[in-house]
N, C-alpha and C positions, 0 to 999 in steps of 0.2 A: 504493500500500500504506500503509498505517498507522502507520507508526512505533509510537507508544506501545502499541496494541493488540500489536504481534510483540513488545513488552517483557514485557508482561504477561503474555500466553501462555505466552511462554516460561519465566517465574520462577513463574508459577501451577505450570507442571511442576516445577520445582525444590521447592515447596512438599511436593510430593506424593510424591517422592523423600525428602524431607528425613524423612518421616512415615514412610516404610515399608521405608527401605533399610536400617536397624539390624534389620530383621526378616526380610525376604527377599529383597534384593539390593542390588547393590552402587550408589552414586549415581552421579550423572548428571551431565556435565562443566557444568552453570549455563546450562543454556538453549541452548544451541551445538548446531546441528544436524551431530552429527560425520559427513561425508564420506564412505561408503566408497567411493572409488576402485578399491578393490582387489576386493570382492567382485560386484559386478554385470557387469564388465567384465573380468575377467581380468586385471589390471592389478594389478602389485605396489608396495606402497610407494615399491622402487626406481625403478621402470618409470615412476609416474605421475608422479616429481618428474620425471624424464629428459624426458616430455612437457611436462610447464609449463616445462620452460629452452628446452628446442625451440620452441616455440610463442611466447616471449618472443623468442629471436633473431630470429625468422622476423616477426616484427611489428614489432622494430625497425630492422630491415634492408627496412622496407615491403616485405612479403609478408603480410600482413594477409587471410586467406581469408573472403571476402564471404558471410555466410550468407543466403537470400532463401528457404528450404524453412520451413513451417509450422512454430511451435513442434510439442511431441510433446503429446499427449490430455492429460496431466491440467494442461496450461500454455495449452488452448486458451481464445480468445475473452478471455484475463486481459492483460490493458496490467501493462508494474511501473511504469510516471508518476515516471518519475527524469527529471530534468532535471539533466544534471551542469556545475557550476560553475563557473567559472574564477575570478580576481582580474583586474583593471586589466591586469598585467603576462603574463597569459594563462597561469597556474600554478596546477595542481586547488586549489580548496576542498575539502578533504576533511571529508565531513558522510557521519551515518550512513544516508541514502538510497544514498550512493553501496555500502554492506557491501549493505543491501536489496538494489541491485540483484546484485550478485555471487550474492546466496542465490537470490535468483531464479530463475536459470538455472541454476544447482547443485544445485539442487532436482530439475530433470529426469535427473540421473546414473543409471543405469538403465534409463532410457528410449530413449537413445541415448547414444552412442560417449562417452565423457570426452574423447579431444579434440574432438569437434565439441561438444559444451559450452562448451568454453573458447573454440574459434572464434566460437561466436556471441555473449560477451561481449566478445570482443576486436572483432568487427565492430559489435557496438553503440556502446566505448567510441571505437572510430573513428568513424563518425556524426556523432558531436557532439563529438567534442577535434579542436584540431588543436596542433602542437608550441608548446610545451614540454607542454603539459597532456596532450597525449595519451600521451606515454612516461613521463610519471609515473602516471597510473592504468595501464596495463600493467603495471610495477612496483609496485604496487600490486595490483593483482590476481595476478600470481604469488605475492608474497610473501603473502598471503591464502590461497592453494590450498594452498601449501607448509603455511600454519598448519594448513586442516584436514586435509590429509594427515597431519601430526604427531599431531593431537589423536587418530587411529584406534593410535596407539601407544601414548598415554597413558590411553587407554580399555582397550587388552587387557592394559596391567600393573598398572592398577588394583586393591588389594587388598579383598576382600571383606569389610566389616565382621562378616561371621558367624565369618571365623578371623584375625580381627586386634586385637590388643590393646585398641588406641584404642576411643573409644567413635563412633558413627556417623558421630556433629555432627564428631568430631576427624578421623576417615578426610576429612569434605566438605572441611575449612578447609583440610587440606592439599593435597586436590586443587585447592583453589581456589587456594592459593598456588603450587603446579605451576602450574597455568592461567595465572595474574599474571604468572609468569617467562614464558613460552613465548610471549605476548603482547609482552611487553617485547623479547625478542631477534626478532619479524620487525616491529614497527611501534614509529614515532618518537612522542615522548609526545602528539603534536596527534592523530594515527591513531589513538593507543590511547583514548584521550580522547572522540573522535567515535564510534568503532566500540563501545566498550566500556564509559563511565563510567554509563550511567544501567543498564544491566543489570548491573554491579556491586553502584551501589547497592542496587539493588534484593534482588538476592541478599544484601546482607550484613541488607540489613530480614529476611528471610524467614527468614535465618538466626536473626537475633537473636529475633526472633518464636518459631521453634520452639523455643529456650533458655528463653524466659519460659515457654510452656504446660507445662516439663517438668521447670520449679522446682518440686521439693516441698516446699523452705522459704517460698513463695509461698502464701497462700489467695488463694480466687477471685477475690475483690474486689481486689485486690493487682496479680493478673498482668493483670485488665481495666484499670486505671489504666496499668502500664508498656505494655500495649501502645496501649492511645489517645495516650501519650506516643510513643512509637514512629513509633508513623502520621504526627504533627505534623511528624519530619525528612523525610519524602519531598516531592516537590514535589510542586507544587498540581495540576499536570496527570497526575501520576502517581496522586495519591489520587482524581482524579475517573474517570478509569480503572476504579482498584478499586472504586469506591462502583459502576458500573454492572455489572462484574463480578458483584461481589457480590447486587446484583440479580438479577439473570440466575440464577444459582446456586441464590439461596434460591427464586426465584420456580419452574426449573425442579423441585427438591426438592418444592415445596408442590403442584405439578399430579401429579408423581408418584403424590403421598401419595395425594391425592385422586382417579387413576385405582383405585390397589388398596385404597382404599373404598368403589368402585363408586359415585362421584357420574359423573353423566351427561357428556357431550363438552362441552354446552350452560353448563357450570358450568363448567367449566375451561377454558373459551374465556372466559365470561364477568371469571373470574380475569386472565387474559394480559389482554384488550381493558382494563382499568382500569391494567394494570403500562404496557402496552406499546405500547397503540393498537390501532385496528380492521387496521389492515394487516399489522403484526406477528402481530399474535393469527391471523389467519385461514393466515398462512404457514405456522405453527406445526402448525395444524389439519390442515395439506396434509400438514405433514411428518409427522404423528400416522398420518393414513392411512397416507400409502407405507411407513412402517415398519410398520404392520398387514398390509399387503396383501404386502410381500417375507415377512413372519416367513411370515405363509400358505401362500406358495408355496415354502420352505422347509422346514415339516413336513410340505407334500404331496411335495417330491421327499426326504425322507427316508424315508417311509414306503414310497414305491417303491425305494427304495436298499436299505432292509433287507429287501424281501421280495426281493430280485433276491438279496441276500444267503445268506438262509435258504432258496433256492430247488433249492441244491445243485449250479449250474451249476459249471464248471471256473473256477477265478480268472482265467482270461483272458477268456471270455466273459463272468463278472461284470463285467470292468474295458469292455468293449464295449458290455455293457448300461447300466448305469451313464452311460458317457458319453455315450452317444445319449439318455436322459432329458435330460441335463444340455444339451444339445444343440438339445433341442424343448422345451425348456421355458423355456431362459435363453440373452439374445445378448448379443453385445459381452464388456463390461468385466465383466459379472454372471456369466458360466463362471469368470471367473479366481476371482472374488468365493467362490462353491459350493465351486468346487475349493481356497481356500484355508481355504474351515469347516468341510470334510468330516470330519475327523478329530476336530473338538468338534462335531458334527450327534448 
């Protein structure tokens, strides 16, 4: 996985929160993919810490449950290429590969059991530690779970900047300083430091950035200088990041444009192949189809959904008819897909 790229990502979303939660909802805890344990699985706050201390004694007292069943679909055929570290004296290095991987397999929450989640980090972190190193990432990865378990609490008291005093920027900085504390009480400053220091910075760039475009004692010329000044403190690998981002971004924008001006595929293939290369540009092209060709098949099962509709059958045989298109028309992942646009179709 990427390191810098899951930074950017991440604070790119932050950016876009920062832009529209003063207007229609509440921010976003800084890039942090908060957890829920509790809704996919039945599992409550209480219940799923109870599982991560269990699951902790049970690995330190070697019982350790050996996972060897295929990741779940949407984790297949993906490696996370963590190689976790030890020192001389055989005691984790803790680097932010090692958070990667915990997201990793957190990621599948959902998809299956939340302890067999945690079992199969706990089977990978065995793999490759042996002690001391392996009972400190154990402990480490509890006290990790435990964080995002917390963060689903600090997300539902979260106050809505539409009936709250403070102004949007000022609701984010305090959730950020929440975040800061609740960081600090489960990980030691080397943890917090690996896990968290360069999506810090980066959020407090994004922050500050949004503060300059929204000085109106600023004219234009003004806020372009402090934010090129701005860019200069992030690091080098961080700005070349954004500089390809930004790419990406503008170039996507520009093929846009240029689709709902009706310039030909041939011209906006030709556009990508000078940004991107012949490989990229023609990927692109692929993906231009299959999203032509699902929209397709889309307004054709909509247009049979509504005449089933307006056809006057009883609402149960509507919901029969209905799903038997939905049935012959679309397989696998792509029924869940229908079944969750149906409602904006």
């Amino acid at each position: 996985m990427n390191t810098k790229k899951t930074i950017i990502a991440s604070s790119l979303f932050l950016a876009v929160v920062l832009l529209t939660s003063y207007l229609v909802s509440k921010p976003n805890h800084f890039g942090d993919t908060v957890t829920s344990v509790g809704a996919g699985n039945a599992e409550t706050i209480t219940s799923a810490k109870a599982t991560n201390q269990r699951l902790l004694d049970d690995a330190l007292n070697h019982k350790i449950v050996k996972i060897h069943s295929d990741n779940v679909p949407s984790l297949a055929g993906i490696e996370h290429e963590t190689n976790i570290l030890t020192d001389s004296e055989g005691n984790l290095r803790v680097d932010e590969s090692l958070k990667e991987l915990f997201e990793f397999y957190l990621s599948s929450i959902g998809e299956e059991p939340f302890e067999q989640v945690l079992q199969r980090i706990q089977s990978e972190l065995d793999s490759q530690l042996k002690s001391p190193a392996l009972e400190q990432a154990l402990s480490l990865l509890k006290r990790y779970v435990d964080y995002k378990i917390e963060l689903v609490s600090i997300d539902q008291e979260a106050p809505s900047p539409l009936v709250h005093s403070n102004s949007a920027i000022e609701n984010i900085k305090h959730q950020k300083s929440q975040l800061s504390a609740l960081r600090s009480s489960y990980f030691d400053p080397v943890e917090y430091q690996q896990f968290f220091e360069q999506e810090e910075l980066y959020d407090n760039y994004m922050i500050s950035r949004i503060e300059i475009t929204r000085d109106q004692a600023l004219d234009e010329e003004t806020k372009r200088q402090n934010i090129d000044a701005l860019e200069q403190t992030l690091p080098e690998e961080i700005r070349s990041v954004r500089k390809k981002v930004s790419l990406h971004g503008n170039l996507y924008a520009r093929a846009e444009k240029m689709k709902s001006e009706g310039f030909s595929n041939e011209a906006v293939f030709q556009i990508r192949e000078e940004s991107l290369g012949t490989e990229a540009a023609e990927a692109l092209a692929k993906l231009d189809d299959d999203r032509a060709q699902w929209q397709k098949r889309l307004t054709g099962y909509k247009q049979q959904r509504d005449a089933i509709i307006d056809s006057g059958l009883s609402q149960a045989d509507q919901l029969r008819a209905i799903n038997n298109i939905i049935d012959v028309n679309f397989s696998g992942t792509e029924r869940l897909r229908v079944r969750a646009l149906n409602s904006s179709l």
